[in-house]
GUSEFI-840669 format. One record per residue: residue number from 0; residue in three letters; x, y, z of N, C-alpha, C in turn. Coordinates in nm, 2 decimals. Last residue first. Example, Ala and Ser with C-alpha at 12.3 -4.5 7.8 and 13.67 -1.06 7.14 Angstrom:
# GUSEFI-840669
@n:1; res:SER; nu:1.28; nv:-0.22; nw:0.71; cau:1.37; cav:-0.11; caw:0.71; cu:1.29; cv:0.00; cw:0.79
@n:0; res:ALA; nu:1.32; nv:-0.57; nw:0.78; cau:1.23; cav:-0.45; caw:0.78; cu:1.32; cv:-0.33; cw:0.78
This chain:
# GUSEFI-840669
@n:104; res:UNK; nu:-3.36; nv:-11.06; nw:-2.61; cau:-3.48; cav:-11.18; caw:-2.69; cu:-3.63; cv:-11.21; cw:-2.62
@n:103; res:UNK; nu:-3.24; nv:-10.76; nw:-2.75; cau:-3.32; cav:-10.86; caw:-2.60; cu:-3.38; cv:-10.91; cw:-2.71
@n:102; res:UNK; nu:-2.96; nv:-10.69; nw:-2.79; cau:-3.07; cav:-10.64; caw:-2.87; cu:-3.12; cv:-10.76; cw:-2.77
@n:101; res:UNK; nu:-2.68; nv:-10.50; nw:-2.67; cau:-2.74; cav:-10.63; caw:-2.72; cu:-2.91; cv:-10.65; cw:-2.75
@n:100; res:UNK; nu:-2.41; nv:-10.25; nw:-2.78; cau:-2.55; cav:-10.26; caw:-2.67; cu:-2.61; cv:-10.39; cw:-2.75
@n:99; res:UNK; nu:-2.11; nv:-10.21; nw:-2.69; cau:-2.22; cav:-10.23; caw:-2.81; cu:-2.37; cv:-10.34; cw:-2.72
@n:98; res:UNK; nu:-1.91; nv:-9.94; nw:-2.53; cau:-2.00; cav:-10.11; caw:-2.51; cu:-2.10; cv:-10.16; cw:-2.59
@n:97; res:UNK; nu:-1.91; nv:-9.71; nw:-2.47; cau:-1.79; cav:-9.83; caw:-2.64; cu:-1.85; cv:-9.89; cw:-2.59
@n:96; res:UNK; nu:-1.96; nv:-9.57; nw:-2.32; cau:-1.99; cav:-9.51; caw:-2.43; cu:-1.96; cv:-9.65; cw:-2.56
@n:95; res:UNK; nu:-1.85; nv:-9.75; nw:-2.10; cau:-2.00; cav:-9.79; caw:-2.11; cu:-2.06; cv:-9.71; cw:-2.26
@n:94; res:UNK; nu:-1.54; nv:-9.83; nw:-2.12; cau:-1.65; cav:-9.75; caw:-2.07; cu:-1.77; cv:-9.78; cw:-2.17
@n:93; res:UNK; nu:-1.47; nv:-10.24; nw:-2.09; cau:-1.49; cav:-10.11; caw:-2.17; cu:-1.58; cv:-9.99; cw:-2.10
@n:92; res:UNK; nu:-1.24; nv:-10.36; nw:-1.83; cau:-1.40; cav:-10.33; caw:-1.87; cu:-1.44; cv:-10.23; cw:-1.97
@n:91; res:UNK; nu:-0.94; nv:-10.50; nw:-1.88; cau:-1.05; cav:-10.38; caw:-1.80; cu:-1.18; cv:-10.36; cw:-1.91
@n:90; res:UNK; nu:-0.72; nv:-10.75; nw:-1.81; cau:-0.86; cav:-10.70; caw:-1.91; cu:-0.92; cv:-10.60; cw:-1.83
@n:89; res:UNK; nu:-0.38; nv:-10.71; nw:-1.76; cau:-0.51; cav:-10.76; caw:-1.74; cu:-0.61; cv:-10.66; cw:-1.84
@n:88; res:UNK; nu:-0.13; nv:-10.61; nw:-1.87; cau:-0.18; cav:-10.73; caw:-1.86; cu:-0.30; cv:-10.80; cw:-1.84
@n:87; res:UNK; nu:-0.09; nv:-10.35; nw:-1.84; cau:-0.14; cav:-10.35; caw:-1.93; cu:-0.15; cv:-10.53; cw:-1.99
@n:86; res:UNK; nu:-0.05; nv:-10.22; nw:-1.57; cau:-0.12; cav:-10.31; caw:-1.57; cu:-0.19; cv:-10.35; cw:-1.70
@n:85; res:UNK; nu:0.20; nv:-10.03; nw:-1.62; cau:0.19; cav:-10.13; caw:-1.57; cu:0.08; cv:-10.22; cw:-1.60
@n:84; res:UNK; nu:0.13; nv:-9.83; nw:-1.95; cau:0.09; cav:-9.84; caw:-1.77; cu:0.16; cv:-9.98; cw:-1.73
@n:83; res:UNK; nu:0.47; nv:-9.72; nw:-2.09; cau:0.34; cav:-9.78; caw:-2.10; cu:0.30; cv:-9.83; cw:-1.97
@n:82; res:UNK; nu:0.65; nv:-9.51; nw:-1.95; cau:0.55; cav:-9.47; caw:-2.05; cu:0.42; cv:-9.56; cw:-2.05
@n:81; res:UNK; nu:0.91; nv:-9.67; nw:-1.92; cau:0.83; cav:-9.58; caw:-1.83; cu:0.68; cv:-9.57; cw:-1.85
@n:80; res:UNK; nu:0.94; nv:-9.83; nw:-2.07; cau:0.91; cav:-9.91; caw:-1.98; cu:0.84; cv:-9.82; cw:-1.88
@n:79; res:UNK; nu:1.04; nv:-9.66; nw:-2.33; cau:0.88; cav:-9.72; caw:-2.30; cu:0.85; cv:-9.77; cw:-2.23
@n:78; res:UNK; nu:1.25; nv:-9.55; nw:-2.27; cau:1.14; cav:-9.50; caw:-2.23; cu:0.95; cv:-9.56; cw:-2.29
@n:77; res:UNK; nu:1.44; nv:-9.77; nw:-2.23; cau:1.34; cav:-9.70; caw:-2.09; cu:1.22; cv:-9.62; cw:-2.10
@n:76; res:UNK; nu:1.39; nv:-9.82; nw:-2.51; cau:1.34; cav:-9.94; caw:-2.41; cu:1.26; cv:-9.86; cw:-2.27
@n:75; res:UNK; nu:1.56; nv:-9.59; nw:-2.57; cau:1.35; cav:-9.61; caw:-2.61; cu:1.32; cv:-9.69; cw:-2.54
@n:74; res:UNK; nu:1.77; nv:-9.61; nw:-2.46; cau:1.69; cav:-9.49; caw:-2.40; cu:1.57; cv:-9.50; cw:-2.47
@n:73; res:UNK; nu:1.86; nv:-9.84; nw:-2.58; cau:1.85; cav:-9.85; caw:-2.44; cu:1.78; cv:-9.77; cw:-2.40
@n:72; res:UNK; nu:1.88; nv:-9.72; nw:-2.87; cau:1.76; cav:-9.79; caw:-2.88; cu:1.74; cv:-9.86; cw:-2.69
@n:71; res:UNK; nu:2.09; nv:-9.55; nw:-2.84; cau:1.92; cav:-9.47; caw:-2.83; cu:1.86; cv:-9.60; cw:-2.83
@n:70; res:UNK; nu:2.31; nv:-9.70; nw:-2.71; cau:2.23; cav:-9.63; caw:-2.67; cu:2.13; cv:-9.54; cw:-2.68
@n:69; res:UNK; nu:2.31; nv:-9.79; nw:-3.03; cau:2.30; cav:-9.91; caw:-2.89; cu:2.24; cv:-9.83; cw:-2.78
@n:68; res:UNK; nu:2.40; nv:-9.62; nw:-3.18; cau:2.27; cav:-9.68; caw:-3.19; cu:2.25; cv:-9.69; cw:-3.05
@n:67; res:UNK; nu:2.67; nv:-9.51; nw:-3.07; cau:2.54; cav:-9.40; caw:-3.03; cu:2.39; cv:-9.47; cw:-3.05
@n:66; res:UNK; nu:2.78; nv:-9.74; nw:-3.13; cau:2.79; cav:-9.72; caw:-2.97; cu:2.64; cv:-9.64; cw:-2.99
@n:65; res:UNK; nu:2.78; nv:-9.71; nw:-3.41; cau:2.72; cav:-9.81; caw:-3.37; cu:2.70; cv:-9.75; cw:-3.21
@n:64; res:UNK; nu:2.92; nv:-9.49; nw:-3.42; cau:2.82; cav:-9.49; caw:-3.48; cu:2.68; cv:-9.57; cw:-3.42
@n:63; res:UNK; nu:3.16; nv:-9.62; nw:-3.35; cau:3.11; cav:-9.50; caw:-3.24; cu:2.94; cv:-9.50; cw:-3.33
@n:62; res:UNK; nu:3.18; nv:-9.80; nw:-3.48; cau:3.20; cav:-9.83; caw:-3.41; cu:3.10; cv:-9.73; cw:-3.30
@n:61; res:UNK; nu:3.31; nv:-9.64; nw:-3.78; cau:3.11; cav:-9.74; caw:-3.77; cu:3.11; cv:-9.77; cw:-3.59
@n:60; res:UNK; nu:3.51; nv:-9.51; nw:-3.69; cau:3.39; cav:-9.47; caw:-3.74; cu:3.28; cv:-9.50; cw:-3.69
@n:59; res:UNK; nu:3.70; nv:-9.71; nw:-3.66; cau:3.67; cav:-9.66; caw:-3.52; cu:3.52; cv:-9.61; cw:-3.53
@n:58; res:UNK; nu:3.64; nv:-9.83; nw:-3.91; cau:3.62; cav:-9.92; caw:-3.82; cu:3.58; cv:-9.84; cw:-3.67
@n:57; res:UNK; nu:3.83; nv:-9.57; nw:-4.06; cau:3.67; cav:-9.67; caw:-4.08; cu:3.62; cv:-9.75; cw:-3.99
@n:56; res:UNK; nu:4.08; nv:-9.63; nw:-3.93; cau:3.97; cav:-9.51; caw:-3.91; cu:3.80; cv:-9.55; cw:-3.96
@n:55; res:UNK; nu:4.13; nv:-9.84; nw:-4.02; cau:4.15; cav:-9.82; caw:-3.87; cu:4.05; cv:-9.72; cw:-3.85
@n:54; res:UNK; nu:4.17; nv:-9.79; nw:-4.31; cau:4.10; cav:-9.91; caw:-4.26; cu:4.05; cv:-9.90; cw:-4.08
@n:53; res:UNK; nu:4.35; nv:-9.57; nw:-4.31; cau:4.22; cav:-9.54; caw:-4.38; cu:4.09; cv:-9.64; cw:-4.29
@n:52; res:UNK; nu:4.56; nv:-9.68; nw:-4.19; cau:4.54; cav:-9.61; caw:-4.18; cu:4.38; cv:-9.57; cw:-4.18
@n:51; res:UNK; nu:4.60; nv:-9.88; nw:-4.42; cau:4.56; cav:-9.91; caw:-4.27; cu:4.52; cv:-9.84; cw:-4.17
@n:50; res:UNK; nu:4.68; nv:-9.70; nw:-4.61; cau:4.52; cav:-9.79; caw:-4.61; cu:4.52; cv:-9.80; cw:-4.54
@n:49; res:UNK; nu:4.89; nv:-9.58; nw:-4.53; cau:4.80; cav:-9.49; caw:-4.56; cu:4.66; cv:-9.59; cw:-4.52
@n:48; res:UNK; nu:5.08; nv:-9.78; nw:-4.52; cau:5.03; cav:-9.75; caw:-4.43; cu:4.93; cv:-9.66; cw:-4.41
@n:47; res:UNK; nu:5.09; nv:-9.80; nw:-4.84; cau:5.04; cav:-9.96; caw:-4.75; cu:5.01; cv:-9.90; cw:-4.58
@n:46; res:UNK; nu:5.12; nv:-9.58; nw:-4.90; cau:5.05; cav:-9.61; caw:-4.93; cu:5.00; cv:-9.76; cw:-4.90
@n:45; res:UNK; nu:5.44; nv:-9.59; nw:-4.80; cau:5.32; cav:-9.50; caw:-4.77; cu:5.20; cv:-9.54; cw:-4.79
@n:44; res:UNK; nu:5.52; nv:-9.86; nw:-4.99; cau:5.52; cav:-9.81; caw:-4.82; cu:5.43; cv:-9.70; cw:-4.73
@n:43; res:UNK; nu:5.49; nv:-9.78; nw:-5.23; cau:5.39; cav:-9.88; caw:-5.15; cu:5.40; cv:-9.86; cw:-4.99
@n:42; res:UNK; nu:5.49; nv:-9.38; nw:-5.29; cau:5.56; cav:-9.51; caw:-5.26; cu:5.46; cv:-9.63; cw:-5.22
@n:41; res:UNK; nu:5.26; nv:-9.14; nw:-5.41; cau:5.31; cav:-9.25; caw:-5.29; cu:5.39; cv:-9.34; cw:-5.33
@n:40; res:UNK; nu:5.10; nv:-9.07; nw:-5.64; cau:5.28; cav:-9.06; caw:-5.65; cu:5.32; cv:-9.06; cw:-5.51
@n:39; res:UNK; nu:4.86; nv:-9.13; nw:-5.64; cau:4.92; cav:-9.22; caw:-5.74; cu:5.10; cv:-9.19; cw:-5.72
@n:38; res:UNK; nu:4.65; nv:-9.09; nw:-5.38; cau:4.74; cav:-8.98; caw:-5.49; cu:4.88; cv:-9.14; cw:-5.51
@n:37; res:UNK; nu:4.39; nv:-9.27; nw:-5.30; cau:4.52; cav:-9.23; caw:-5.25; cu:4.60; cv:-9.16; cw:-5.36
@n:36; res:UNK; nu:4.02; nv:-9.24; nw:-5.24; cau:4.11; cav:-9.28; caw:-5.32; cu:4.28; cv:-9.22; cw:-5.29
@n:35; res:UNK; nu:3.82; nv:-9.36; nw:-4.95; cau:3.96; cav:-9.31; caw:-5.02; cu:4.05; cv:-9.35; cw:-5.09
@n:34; res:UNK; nu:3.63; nv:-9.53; nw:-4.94; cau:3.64; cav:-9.52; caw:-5.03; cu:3.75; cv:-9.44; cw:-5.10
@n:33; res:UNK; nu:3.57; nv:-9.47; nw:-4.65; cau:3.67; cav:-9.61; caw:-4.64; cu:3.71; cv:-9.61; cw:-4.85
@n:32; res:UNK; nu:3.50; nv:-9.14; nw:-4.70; cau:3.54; cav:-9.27; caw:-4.59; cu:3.62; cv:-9.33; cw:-4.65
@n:31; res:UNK; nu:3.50; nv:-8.94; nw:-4.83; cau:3.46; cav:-9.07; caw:-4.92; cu:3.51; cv:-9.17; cw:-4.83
@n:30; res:UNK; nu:3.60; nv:-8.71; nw:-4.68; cau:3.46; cav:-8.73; caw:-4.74; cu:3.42; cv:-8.84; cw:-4.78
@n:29; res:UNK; nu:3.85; nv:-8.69; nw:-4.71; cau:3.82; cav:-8.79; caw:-4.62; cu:3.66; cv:-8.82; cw:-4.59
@n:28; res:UNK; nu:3.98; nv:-8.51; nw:-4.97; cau:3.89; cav:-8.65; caw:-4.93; cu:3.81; cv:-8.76; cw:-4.87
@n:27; res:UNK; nu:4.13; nv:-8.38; nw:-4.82; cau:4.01; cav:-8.32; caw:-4.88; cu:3.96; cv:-8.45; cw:-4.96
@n:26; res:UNK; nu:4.31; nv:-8.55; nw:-4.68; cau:4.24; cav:-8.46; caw:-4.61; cu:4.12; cv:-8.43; cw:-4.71
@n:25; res:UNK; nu:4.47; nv:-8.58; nw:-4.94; cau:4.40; cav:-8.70; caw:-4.84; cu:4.30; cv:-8.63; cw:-4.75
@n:24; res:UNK; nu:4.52; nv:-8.36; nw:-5.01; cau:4.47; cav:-8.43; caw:-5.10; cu:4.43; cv:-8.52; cw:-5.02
@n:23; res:UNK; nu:4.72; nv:-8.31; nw:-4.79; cau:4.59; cav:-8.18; caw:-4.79; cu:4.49; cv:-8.29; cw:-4.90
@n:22; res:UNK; nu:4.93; nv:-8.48; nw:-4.79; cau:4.83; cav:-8.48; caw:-4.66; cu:4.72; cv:-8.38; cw:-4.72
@n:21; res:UNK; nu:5.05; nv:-8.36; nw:-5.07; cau:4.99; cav:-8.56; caw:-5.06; cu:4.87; cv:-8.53; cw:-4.94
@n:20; res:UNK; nu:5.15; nv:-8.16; nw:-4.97; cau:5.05; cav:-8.15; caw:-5.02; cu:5.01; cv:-8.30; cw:-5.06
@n:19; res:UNK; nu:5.31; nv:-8.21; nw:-4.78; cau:5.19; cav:-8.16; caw:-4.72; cu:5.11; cv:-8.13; cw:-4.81
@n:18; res:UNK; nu:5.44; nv:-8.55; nw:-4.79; cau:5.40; cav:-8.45; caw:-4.83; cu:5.33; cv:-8.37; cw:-4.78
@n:17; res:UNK; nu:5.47; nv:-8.71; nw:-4.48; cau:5.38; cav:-8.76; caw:-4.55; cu:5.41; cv:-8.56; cw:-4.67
@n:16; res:UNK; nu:5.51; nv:-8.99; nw:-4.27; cau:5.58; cav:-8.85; caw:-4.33; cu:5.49; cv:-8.84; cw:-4.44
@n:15; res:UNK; nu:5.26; nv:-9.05; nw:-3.99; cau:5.36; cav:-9.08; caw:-4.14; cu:5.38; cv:-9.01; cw:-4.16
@n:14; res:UNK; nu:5.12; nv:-8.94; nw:-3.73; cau:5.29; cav:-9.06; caw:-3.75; cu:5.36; cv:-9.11; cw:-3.89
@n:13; res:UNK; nu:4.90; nv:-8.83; nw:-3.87; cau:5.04; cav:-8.72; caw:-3.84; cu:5.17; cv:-8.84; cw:-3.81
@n:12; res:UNK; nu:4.74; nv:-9.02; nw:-3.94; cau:4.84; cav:-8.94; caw:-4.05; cu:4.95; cv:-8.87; cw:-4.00
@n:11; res:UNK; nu:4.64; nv:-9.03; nw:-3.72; cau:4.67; cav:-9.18; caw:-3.77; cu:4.79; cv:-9.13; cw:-3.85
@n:10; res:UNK; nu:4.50; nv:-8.81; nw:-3.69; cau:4.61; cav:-8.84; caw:-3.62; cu:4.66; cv:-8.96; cw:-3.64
@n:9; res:UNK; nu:4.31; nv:-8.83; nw:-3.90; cau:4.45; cav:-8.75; caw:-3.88; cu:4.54; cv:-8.75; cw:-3.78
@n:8; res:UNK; nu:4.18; nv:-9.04; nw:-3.85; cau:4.28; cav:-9.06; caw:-3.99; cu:4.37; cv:-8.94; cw:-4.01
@n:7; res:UNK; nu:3.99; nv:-8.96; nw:-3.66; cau:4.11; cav:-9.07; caw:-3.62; cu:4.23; cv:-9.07; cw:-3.76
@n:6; res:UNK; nu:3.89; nv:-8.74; nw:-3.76; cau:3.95; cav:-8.71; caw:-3.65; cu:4.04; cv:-8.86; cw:-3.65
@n:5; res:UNK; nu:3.74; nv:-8.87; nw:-3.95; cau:3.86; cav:-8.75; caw:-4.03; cu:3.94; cv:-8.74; cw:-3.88
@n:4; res:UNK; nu:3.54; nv:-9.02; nw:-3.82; cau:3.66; cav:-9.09; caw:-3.91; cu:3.74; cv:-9.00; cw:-3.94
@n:3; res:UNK; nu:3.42; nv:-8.86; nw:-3.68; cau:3.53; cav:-8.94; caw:-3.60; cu:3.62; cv:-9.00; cw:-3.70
@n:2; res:UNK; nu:3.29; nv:-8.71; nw:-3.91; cau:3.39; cav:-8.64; caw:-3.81; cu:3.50; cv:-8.75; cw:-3.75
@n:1; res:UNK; nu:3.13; nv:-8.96; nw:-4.04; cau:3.24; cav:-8.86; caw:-4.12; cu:3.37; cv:-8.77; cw:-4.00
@n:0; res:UNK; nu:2.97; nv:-8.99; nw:-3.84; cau:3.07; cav:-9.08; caw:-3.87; cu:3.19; cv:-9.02; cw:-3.94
């Protein structure tokens, strides 16, 4: 998550002007996801597109995150549709070692 989110919030970053040292303090933060704290000597303007910024990348994050669940839990379905026998609907006969033997009247 961490990667896709630093990958989308840098190119989200490179369309704002942005200090290069403001950009390196946002960068060495992008550790705290959606919890980015923003450098206090932004304008609201930067700092209103900074968040959205922040917010967009958060979102693409959980997204792909989510994408990679969706398909491992498609790839356990298959592989348990492989896996378990077919005929595990009907009753089969115990082997004769597991059959609890009946005491005669």
């Amino acid at each position: 998550m961490v990667n896709a989110f630093s990958a989308r919030l840098d190119s989200k970053l490179a369309n704002v002007s942005l200090p290069p040292g403001t950009l390196q303090e946002i960068q060495a933060g992008e550790i705290k996801l959606a919890g980015l704290q923003l450098p206090t000597s932004l304008n609201e303007t930067s700092r209103t597109a900074i968040r959205e910024s922040v917010r967009e990348a958060f979102v693409f994050g959980f997204r792909i995150v989510m994408l990679i669940c969706a398909g491992l839990s498609v790839a356990s379905a298959a592989s348990a549709w492989r896996l378990i026998p077919g005929d595990r609907g009907t009753h089969r006969a115990l082997p004769q070692q597991f059959r609890v033997k009946e005491s005669g009247t």
